[in-house]
N, C-alpha and C positions, 0 to 999 in steps of 0.2 A: 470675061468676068472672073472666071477663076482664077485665072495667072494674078489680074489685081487683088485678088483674097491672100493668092501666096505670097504675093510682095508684101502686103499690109504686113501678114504673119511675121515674115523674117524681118524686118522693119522694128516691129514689136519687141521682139526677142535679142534683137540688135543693140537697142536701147538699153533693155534689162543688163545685158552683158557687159556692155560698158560701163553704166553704173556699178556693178556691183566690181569690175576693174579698178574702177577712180577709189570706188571706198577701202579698196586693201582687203586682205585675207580676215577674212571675221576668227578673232579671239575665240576658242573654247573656255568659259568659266570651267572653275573645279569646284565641281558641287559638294557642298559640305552638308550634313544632318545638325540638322538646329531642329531643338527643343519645342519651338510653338508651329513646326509642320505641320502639316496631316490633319486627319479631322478632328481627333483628339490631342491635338497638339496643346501646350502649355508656356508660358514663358519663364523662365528660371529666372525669379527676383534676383536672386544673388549674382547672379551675371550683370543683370541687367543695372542693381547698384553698382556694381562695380563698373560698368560701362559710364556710367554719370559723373565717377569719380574721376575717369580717363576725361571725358568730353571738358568738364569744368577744369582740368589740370594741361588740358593739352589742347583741345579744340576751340574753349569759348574764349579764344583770346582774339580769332580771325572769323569765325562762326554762332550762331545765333541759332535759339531755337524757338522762332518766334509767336510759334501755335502753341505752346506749351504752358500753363501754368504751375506755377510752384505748387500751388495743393495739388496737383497731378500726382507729385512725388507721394501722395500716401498711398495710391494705389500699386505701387511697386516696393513697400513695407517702410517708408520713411514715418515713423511718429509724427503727431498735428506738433510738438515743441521741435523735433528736428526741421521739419516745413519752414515753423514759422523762421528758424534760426538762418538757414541758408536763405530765406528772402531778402530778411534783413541784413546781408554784404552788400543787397545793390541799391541803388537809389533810383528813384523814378522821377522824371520831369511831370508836375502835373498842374493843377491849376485852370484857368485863374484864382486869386483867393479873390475877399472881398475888397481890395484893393485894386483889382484887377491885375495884380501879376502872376505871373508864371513862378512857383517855387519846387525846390527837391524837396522830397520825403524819400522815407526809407520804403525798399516794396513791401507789399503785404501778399498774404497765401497768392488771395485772389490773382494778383497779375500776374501779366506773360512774363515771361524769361525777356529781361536786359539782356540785347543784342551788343556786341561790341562797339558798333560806330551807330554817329548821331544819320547818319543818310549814304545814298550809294555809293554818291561823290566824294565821301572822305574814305570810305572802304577801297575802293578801287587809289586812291593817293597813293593808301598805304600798303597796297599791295604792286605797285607797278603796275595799275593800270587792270588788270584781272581784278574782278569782283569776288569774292566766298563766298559761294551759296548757305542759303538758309538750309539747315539741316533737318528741319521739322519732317518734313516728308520725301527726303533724299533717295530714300528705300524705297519709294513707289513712282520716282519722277525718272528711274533709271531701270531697261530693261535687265533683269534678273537680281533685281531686287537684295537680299543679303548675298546674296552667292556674289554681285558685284562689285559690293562695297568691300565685300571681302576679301577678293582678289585684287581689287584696285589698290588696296592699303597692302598687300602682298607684293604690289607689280616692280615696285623702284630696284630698278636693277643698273649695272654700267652698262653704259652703251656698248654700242658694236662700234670697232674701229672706223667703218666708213662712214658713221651718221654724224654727220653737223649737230649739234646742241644749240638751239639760239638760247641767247642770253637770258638769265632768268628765269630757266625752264628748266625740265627737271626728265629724266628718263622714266618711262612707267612702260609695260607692256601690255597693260589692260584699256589704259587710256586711249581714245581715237587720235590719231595721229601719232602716238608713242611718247609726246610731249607734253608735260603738264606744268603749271605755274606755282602748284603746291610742294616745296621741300618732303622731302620722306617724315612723315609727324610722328611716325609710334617706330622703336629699337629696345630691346629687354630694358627692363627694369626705367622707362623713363617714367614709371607712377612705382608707390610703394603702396602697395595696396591696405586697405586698413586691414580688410580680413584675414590679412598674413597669407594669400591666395600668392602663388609664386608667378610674376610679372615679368613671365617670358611675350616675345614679341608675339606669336600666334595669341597667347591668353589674351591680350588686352585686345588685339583686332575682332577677335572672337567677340567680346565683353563689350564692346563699344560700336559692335555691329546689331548685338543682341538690342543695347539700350536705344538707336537708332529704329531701330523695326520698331522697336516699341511706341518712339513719339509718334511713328507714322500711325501705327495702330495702337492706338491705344485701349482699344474699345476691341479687338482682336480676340481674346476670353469670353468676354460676353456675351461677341455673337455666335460665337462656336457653343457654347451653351445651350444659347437660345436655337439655335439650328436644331441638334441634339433636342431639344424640348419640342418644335415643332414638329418634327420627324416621330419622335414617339407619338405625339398626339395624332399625326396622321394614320399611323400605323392599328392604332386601339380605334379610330372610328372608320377604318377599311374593313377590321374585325365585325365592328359592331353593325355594321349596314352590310356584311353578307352572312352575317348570323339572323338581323332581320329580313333577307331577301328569301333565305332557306326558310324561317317561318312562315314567313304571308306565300308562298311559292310550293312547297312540300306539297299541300292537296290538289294544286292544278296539273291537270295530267298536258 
């Protein structure tokens, strides 16, 4: 019976080893200090506009952020007339009227962000076949979150002389496998930023990793707040219920 326990064991462990052989040496991210860490963490609007400037100037042409509505933008300092002004570039299929057809209108606050393409199947055409993920919650659908997206937009480097490149891929070191179907998207200065912010290639990865975490959390401020609120309130009636246990308690011997 034992000997069968120790063959199970090495069995077990056998397994683990060889998977973790097949999937290749696991990447170290390089952890960076972003601004809404920690428990007082905060998000830096101005990065984070500036990340939306990057995303509409260089992502939303292959990328979509489809959880997202335009009035979201007030809560990262956009004015209700700047809102309404960027809703109004896209148009929205909607309908039926009272005719029963389908027509465009211009979007309003209320709607989600105009995705690039009308369905999966034209996305994938126009990429050779690879799809573009939705960006809405990129930051939380990928283990380490900004520190990945960060180094992934970091990773495109030349290959090694002995690695094949298949066609229409792209070298990355952060990417599993080493090969990715997305071109290198951000190089200095491919935005000019409105705020006169100088538009080296870390700034904008930085800036458009900030404005990412943000669609994912958007609500991110609030609950760190409210955490912060409840935790005081716990703290003053822990006070208050052994200040009254010492009252009602003091004369019992």
């Amino acid at each position: 019976m034992k000997l069968l326990i120790n063959i199970c064991i090495l069995l077990c462990f056998g397994c683990f080893w060889k998977t973790d052989v097949l999937a290749g040496e696991k990447v170290e991210l390089i952890k960076q200090n972003w601004p809404f860490e920690g428990f007082f963490g905060r998000f830096d609007k101005s990065s984070i506009q500036r990340g939306f400037q990057v995303y509409r100037e260089v992502c939303a042409g292959c990328h979509g952020i489809k959880y997202i509505a335009y009035r979201d933008l007030a809560d990262i300092g956009f004015t209700v007339d700047e809102v309404k002004s960027i809703a109004s570039e896209y148009e929205i299929l909607d309908g039926p009227n009272d005719e029963g057809e389908m027509f465009d209108r211009l979007a309003k606050p209320s709607d989600k962000f105009v995705g690039p393409y009308l369905n999966d199947k034209e996305a994938r055409v126009a990429n050779n076949g690879a799809y573009p993920p939705d960006l809405s919650l990129i930051t939380k659908a990928r283990a380490g979150g900004a520190n990945y997206l960060y180094n992934l937009l970091n990773g495109y480097k030349d290959p090694p002389e002995n690695l094949e490149i298949n066609d229409g891929m792209y070298y990355n070191t952060i990417y599993p496998g080493n090969q990715i179907a997305m071109p290198m998207p951000i190089v200095d200065e491919i935005v000019e930023y409105e705020d006169e912010t100088l538009a080296s290639q870390d700034q904008i990865i930085r800036d458009v990793t900030s404005f990412l975490v943000w669609t994912a959390e958007p609500e991110l401020e609030v609950r760190k707040i409210l955490g912060i609120r409840v935790l005081i309130f716990l703290i003053i009636i822990t006070l208050m219920l052994l200040a009254v246990k010492r009252k009602v308690w003091k004369d019992v011997e």
